[in-house]
N, C-alpha and C positions, 0 to 999 in steps of 0.2 A: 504493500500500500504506500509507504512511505516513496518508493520506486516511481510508482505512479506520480505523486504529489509532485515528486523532484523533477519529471520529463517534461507534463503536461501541464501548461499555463494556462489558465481562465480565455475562452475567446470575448473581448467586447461583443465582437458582431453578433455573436449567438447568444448575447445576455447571460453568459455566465458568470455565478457566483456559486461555488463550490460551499455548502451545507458544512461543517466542522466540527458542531454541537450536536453531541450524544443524546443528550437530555431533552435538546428539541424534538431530537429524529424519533424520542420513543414518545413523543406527547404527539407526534403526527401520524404515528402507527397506530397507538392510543384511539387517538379522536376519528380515526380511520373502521377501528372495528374488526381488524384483520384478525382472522382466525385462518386455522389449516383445514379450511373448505372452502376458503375463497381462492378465484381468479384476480390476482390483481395488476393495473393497467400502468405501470411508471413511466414518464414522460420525461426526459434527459436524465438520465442514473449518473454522469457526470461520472465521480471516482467511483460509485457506487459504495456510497458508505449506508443511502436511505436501502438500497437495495437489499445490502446485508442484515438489513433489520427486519425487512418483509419476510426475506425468508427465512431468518428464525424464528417467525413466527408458523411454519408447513405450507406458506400458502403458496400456489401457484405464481412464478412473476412473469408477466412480460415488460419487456422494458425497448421503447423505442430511441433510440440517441444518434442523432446527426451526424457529432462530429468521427469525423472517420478515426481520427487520431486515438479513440477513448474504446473503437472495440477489440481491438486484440487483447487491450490489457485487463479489460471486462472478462474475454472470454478466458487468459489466463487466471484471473483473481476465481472467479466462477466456472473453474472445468468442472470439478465435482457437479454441484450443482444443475449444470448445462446437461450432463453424460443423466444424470437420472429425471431429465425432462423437470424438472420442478422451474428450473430458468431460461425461457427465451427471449435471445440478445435479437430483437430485429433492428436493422443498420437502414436511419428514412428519416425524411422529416415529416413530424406529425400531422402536421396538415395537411399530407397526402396520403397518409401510411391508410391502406386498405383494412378495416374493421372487420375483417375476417379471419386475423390473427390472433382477434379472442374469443374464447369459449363465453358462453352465458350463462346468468349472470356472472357479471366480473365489477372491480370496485375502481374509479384511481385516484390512485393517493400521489403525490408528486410534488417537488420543489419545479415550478414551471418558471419559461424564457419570461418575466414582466412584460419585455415588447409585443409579447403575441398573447396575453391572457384574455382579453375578450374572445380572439377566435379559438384558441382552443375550449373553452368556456362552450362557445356558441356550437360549435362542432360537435362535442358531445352530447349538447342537452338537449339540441335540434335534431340526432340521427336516428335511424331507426334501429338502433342497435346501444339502447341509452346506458350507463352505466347504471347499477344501484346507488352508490354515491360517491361524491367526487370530492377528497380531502386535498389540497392543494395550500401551496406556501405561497403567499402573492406579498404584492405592494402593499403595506397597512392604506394608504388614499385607496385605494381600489374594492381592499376588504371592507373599508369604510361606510362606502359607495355601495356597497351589495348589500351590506344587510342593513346597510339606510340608518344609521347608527346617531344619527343625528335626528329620527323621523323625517326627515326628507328622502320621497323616492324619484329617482331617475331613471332613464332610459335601461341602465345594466342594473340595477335594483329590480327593475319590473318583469325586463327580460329572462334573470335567473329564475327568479318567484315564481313564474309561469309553470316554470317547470319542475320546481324542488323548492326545499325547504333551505335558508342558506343561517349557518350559526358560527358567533365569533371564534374562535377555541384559544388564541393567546398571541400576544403582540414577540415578536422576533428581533430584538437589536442589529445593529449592522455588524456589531462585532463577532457574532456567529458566524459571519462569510469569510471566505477567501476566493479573490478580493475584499475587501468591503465594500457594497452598495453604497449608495450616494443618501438612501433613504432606508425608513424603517419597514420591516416584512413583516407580516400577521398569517395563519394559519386560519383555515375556514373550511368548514365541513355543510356540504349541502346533500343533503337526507330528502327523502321521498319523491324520489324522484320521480317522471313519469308525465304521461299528455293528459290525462285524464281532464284537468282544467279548461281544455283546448278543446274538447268534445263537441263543444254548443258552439262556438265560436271558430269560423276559417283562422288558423294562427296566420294568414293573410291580412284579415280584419284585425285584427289584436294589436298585430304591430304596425299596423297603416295606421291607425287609431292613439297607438302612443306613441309615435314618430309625429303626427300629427300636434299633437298634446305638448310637445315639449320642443317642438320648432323654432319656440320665441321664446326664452327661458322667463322674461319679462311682462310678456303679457299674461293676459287671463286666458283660461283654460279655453273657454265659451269666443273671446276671437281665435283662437289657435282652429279651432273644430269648424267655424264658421268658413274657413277659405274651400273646404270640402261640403260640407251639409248644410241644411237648411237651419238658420238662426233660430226660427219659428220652430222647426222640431225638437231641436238642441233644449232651447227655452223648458218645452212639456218635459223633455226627460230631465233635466237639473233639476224640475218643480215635483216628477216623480220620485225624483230618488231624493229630495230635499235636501239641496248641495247650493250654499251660496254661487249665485252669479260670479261672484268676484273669486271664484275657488280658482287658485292656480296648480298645474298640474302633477310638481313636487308632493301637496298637500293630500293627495287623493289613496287611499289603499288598493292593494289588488285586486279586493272583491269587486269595490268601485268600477275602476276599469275595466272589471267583467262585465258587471249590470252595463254601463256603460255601449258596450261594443255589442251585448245583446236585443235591446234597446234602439241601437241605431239597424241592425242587423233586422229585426222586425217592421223598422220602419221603411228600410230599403225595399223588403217584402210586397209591405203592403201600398207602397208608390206604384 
């Protein structure tokens, strides 16, 4: 391991920041859930130190990693491993890597690139092949952002929610990396996942509707929705759902933007 540490330097380009802290790595296996009957999904294993913690816990790992420089020394660190099928090293970048390389259900738990966490984010909670749950080490702004920690929700607030449950699990110093990040990282676990929410509603309508909604960070919800629907109908459903006129769209919950999108959804109908 030390071998490794000493050859291979952190890439900028690829957002790496090399995980160091023991003590994290088992509070994210922890809040992960990992048992030796899970499938689980790792996303950059970097030195693989998060990796060596999955699986001593029995579980199945697959592990996706870019840079070409980190898989020999993976496959060496992890022959055992590799030889009795419990570890596969797939060599791709995630965002294209084919989801047929995991069995089902499977969990992922992962330190991800910060520069690509919305799409990774979005890829797995949009696919038809969704995970159970997705523990991940991000930017603490971003962890912020999602589970709307402040009651304000936005755009990636709304878009996770749709799809899962998202919970803080514990804030990360900088000084756990190598490198150090520029900023602080937060761990967050999002549980129950699934479309179910999406049922009544085209996830077409859902997020035309809160792409819509949060267009003008500054106005009011009722102009944002007005550039597309009729003001006059807009009008009946605020007074249905009894939502101040002047409600902006930070303010509003997910149920909300449910009733909302269903609401417009029957009025489109019956036009």
């Amino acid at each position: 391991m030390e071998q490794m540490q000493e050859k291979i330097k952190a890439k900028k380009s690829l957002g790496q920041n090399f995980l160091r802290s023991k003590d994290i790595i088992n509070d994210i296996v922890l809040a992960g859930g990992v048992t030796e009957n899970d499938v689980v999904l790792e996303i950059g294993p970097g030195e693989g130190i998060l990796t060596q913690t999955l699986l001593e816990t029995g579980a199945k790992v697959v592990v996706v990693e870019k840079d070409d420089r980190l898989i020999e020394p993976l496959k060496e660190k992890f022959e055992k491993e590799i030889s009795k099928k419990q570890l596969e090293i797939v060599h791709g970048d995630i965002l294209e890597t084919d989801l047929k390389v995991l069995e089902n259900p499977y969990k992922i738990v992962a330190n991800i690139p910060y520069y690509i966490t919305g799409q990774i984010i979005r890829k797995f909670l949009e696919s038809d092949k969704q995970p159970q749950s997705m523990t991940l080490l991000v930017q603490k702004e971003v962890a912020d952002r999602i589970i709307a920690r402040d009651k304000k929700e936005s755009l990636l607030s709304l878009s996770v929610k749709i799809f899962g449950t998202p919970k803080f699990v514990r804030i990360v110093g900088k000084g756990a990396f190598t490198p150090q990040p520029s900023v602080d990282s937060a761990v967050i676990h999002i549980e129950n996942i699934s479309k179910n929410r999406l049922e009544k509603i085209a996830p077409e309508l859902f997020f035309k509707i809160i792409h819509l909604g949060f267009a003008h960070k500054r106005k009011q919800l009722l102009a944002n929705l007005t550039v597309e629907y009729s003001k006059e109908n807009l009008i009946l459903i605020f007074a249905e759902l009894n939502l101040d006129l002047k409600i902006r769209a930070e303010d509003l919950e997910l149920t909300t933007w449910i009733e909302i999108c269903n609401k417009i959804k029957i009025n489109e109908k019956s036009s």
